[in-house]
C-alpha positions as CSV (number, residue, x, y, z in Angstrom):
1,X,87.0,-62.8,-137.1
2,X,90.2,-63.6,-138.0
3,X,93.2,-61.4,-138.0
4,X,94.0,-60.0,-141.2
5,X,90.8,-60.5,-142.7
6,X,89.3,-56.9,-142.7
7,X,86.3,-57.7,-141.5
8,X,85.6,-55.7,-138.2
9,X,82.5,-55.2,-135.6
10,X,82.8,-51.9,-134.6
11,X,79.8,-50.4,-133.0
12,X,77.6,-51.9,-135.4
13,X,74.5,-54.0,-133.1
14,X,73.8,-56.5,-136.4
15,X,70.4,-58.0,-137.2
16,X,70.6,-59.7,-140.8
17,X,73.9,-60.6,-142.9
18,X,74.0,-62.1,-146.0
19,X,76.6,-63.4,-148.7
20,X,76.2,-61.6,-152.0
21,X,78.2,-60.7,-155.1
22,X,77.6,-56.5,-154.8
23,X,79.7,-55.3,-157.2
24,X,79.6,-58.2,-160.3
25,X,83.3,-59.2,-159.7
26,X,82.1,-62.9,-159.0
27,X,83.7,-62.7,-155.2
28,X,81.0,-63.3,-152.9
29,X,81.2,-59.8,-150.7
30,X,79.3,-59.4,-147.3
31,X,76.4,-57.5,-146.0
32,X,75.7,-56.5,-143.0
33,X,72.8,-54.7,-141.2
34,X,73.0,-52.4,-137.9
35,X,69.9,-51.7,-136.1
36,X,69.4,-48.2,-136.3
37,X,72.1,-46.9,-139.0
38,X,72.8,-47.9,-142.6
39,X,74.3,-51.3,-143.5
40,X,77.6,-52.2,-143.7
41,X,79.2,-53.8,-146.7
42,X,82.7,-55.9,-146.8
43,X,83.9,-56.3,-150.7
44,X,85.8,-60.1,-151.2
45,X,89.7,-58.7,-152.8
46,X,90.7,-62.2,-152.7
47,X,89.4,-65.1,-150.6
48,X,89.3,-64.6,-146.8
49,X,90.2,-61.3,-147.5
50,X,87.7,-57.6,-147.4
51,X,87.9,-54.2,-147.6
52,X,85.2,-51.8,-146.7
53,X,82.7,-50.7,-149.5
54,X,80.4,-47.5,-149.5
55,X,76.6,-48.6,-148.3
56,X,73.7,-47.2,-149.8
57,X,72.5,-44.0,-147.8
58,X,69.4,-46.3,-146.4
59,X,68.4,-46.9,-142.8
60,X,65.7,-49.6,-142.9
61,X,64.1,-51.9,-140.5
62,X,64.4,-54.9,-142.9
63,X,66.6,-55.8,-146.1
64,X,66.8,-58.4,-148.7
65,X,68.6,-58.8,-151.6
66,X,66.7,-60.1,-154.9
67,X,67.7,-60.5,-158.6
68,X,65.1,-58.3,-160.6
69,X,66.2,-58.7,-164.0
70,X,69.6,-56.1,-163.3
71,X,72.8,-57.0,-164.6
72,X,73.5,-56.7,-160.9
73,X,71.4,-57.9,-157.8
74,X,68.9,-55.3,-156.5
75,X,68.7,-54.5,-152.9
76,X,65.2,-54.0,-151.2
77,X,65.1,-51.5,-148.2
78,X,62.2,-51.3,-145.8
79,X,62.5,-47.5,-145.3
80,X,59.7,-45.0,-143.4
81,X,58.5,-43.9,-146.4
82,X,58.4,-47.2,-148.2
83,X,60.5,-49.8,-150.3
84,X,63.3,-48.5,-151.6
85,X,65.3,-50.7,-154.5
86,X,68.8,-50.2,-154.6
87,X,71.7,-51.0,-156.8
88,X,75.5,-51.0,-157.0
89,X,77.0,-49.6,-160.3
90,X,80.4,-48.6,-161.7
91,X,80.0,-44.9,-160.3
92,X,78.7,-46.1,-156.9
93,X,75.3,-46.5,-155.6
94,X,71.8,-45.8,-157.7
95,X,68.5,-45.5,-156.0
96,X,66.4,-47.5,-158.9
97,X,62.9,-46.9,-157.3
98,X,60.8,-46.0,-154.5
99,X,57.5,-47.7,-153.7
100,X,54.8,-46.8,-151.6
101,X,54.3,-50.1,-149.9
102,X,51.4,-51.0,-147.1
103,X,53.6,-51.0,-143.8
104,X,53.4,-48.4,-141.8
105,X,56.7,-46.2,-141.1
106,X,58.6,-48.7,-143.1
107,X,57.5,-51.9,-140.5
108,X,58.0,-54.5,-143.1
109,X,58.6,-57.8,-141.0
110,X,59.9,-59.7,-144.4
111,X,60.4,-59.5,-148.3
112,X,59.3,-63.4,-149.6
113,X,60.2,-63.7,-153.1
114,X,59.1,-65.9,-155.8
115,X,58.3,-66.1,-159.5
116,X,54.5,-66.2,-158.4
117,X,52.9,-65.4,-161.7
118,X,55.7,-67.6,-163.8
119,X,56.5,-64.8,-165.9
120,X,60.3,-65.4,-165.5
121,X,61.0,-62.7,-163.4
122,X,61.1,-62.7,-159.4
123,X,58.3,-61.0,-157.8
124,X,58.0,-60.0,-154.0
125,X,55.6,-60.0,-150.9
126,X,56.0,-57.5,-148.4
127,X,54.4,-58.6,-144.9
128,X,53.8,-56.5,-141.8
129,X,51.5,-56.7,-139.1
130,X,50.4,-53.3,-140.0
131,X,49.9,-53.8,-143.7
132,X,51.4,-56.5,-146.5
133,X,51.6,-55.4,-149.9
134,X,52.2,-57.6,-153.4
135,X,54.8,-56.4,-155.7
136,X,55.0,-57.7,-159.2
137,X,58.0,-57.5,-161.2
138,X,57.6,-55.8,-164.7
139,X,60.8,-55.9,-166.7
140,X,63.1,-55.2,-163.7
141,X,60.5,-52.3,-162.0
142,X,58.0,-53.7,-159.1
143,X,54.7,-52.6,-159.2
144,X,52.3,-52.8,-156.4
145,X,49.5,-55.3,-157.1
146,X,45.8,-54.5,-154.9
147,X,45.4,-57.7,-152.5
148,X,42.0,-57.7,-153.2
149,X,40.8,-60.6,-155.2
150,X,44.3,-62.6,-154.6
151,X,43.7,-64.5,-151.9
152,X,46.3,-63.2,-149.5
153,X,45.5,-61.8,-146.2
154,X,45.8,-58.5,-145.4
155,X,48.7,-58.4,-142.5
156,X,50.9,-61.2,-141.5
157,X,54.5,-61.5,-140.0
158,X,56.6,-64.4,-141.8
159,X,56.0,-65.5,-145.5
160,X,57.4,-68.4,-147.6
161,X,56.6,-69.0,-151.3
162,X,56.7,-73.1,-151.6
163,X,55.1,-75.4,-154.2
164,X,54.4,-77.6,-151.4
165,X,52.2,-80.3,-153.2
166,X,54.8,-80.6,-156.1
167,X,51.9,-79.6,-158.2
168,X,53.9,-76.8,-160.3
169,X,51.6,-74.0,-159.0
170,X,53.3,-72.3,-156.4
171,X,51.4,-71.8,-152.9
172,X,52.2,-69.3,-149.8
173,X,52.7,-70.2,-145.9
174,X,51.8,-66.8,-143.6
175,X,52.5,-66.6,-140.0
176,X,50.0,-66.7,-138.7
177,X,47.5,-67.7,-141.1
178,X,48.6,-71.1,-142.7
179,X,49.2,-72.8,-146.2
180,X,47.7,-71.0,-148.7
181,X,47.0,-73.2,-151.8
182,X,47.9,-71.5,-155.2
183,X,44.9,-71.4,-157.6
184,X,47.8,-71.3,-160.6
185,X,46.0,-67.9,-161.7
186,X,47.7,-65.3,-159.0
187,X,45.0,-66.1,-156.9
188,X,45.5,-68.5,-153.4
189,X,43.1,-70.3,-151.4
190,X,43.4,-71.1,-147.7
191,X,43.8,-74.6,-146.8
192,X,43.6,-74.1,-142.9
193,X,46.6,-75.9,-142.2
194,X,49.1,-75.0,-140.1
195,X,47.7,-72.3,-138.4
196,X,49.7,-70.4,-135.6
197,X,48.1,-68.4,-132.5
198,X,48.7,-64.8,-133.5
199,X,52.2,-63.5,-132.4
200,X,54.5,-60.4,-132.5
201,X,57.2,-62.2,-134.8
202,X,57.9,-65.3,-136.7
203,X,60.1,-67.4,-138.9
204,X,58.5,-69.3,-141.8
205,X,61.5,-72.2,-144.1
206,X,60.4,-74.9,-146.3
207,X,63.6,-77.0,-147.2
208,X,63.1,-81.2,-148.2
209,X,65.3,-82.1,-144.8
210,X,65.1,-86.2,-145.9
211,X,65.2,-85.9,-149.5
212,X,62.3,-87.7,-150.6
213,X,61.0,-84.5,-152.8
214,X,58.6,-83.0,-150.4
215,X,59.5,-79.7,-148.8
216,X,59.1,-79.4,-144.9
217,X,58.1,-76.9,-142.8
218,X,59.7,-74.9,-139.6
219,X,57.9,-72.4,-137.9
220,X,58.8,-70.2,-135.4
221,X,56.6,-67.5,-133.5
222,X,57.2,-65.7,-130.2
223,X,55.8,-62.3,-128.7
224,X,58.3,-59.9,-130.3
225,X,61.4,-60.8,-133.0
226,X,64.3,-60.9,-130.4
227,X,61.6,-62.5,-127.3
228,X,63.8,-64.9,-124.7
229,X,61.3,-67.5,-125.4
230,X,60.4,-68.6,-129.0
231,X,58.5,-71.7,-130.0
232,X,59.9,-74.0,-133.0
233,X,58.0,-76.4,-134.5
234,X,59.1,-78.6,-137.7
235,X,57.1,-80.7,-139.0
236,X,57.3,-83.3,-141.8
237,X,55.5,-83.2,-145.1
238,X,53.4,-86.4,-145.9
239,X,52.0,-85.6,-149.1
240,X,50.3,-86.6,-151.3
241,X,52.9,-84.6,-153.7
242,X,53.1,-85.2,-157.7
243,X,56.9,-85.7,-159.5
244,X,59.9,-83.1,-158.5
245,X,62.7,-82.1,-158.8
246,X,66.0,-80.7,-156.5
247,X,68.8,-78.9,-158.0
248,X,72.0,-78.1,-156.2
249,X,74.0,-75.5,-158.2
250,X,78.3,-75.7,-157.5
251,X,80.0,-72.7,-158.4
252,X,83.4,-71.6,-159.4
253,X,85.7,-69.3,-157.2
254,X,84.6,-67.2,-154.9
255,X,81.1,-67.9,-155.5
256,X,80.8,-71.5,-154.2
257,X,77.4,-71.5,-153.6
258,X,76.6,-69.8,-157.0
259,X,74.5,-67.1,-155.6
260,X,72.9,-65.6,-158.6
261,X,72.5,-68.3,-160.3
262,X,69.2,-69.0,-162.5
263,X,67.6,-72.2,-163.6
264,X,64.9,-72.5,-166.0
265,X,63.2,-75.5,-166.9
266,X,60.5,-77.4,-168.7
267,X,58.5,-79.9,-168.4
268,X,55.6,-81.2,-170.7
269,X,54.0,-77.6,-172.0
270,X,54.7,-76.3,-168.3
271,X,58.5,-73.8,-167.7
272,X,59.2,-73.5,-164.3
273,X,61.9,-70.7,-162.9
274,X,63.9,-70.7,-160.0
275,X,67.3,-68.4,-158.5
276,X,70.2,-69.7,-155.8
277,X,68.8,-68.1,-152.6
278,X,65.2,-67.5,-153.2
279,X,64.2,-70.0,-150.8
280,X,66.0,-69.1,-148.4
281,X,63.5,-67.1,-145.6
282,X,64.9,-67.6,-142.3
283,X,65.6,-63.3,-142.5
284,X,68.3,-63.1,-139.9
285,X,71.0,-65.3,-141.7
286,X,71.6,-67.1,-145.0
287,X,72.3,-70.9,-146.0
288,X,69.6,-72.6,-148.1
289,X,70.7,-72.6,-151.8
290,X,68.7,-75.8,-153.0
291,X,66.3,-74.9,-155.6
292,X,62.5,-77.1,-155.7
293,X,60.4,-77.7,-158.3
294,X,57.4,-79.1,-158.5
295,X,56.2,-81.0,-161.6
296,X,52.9,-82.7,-161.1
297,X,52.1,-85.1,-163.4
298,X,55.3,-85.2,-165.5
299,X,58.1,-87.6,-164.8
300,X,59.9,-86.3,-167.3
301,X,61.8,-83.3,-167.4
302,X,61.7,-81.6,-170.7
303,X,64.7,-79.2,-170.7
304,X,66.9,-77.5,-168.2
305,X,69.0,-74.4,-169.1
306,X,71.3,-73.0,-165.9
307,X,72.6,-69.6,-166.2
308,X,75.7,-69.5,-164.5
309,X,76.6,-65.9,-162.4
310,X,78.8,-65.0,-164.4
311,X,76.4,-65.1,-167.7
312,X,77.5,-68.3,-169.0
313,X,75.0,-70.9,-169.9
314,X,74.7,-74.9,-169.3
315,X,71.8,-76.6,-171.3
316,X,70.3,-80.5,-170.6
317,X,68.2,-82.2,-172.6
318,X,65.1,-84.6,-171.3
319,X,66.3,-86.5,-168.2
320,X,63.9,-88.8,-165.7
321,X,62.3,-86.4,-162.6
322,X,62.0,-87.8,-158.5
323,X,66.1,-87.2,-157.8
324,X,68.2,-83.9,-156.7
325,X,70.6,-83.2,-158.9
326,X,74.7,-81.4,-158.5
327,X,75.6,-79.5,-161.1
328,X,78.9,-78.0,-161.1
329,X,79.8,-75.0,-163.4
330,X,82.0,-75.7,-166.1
């Protein structure tokens, strides 16, 4: 840390960080979890430069932080008594909701999140060795879904939303159960495909390492989440996969990376959502801001609209699919 920089260690024995704009100002601010006590929070003044910033009063075991519809992002706390939503407004911090989630004493290994019903909204997958648990997102409020008839397994320990076909329905990747193949109804099927002996912990990404559209897997598993010996696998995705595309988003300021970012897009009858971070599920740290869509049949991309962070809007018209795109905001 560098001198001058307010950002101190303290006592604090961390387990996640992220980068996220808590307080709207369009400064990426830092978060900070401590095993054992509430998070810490650094708020950007000016760049390379913090101050301290009230946490929410929430010990939790896990954290992630999502955009639900808020004018701000929402922050989800695995808590003993369930999922706790959080948010950060103008008179300090707001407990939005409390859920009763499937994890027992608040054990939530992961929050995955994805747009899994293509509604337009994030929704959210809690998993936990003692109980996962399906939230859907209804106009900014999550509301627990029954596993039952969905396809999804009732306890796992890692999770990844990915459209890993490029078929535009989106599919699910459990620790240790495999690829599960979305239906394109809310409903998955397994696939039996990379399966994992059953393990304490585990880490499942899906980013497109050598850019030829299809997203590939690592995996990690080990006996416990902090185990001296863990075993990482990547592996590279063949196919088949239909058309695709990859957007890189370019932000202004202090908000390089434009985390918050939305893009929406269409493609024959078919509109496709995705937000700067979703796909990011390696839980400890943060650095995956590519956003993936798969098209299937269409080589043609209909319409693009990206809302910027800052509420701003940049619209495309019909443009050829197969390439990743930059787009810097104006």
């Amino acid at each position: 840390m560098s001198a001058g920089s307010g950002l101190t260690k303290g006592g604090c024995r961390a387990r996640q960080s992220a980068a996220v704009d808590v307080d709207g100002d369009g400064q990426l601010d830092l978060f900070e979890t401590c095993e054992g006590e509430a998070p810490r929070i650094f708020r950007q003044q000016s760049r390379g430069r913090f101050t301290n910033l009230p946490s929410p009063d929430s010990v939790g075991t896990t954290y992630r932080w999502a955009e639900l519809g808020g004018p701000r992002p929402s922050l989800l706390a695995a808590e003993p008594r369930g999922t706790k939503v959080w948010s950060y407004t103008s008179t300090g911090w707001k407990l939005q909701q409390s859920v009763h989630d499937n994890a027992r004493k608040g054990q939530v290994a992961q929050y995955a999140l994805n747009d899994y019903d293509n509604d337009g909204d994030l929704d959210v997958l809690a998993v936990s060795r003692s109980g996962n648990t399906l939230l859907n997102n209804s106009r900014g409020l999550l509301e627990k879904v029954p596993l039952k008839g969905t396809g999804i397994p009732l306890r796992s320990v890692a999770a990844s939303f990915v459209d890993y076909d490029n078929d535009g329905r989106i599919d699910l990747d459990l620790i240790p159960q495999g690829l599960l193949h979305g239906l394109g109804d809310t409903r998955f099927k397994s696939v039996r495909r990379l399966r994992t002996a059953p393990s304490g912990a585990g880490i499942t990404n899906w980013f497109d390492y050598d850019n030829d559209g299809l997203r590939d897997p690592v995996i990690v598993t080990g006996n416990a989440e902090f185990a001296q010996e863990m075993t990482v696998t990547r592996s590279r995705n063949l196919g088949p996969g239909g058309h695709w595309l990859e957007v890189n988003l370019h932000g202004q300021g202090g908000n390089r990376e434009a985390i918050g970012a939305r893009v929406a897009i269409r493609s024959g009858n078919h509109h496709l959502y995705g937000w700067v971070g979703q796909s990011d599920d390696s839980h400890h740290s943060q650095g995956h801001y590519r956003l993936y869509f798969g098209l299937g049949g269409h080589a043609q991309v209909g319409e693009m609209i990206v809302k910027w962070p800052n509420g701003n809007s940049t619209r495309f018209g019909a443009f050829p699919a197969d390439q990743v795109v930059d787009i810097n905001q104006p």
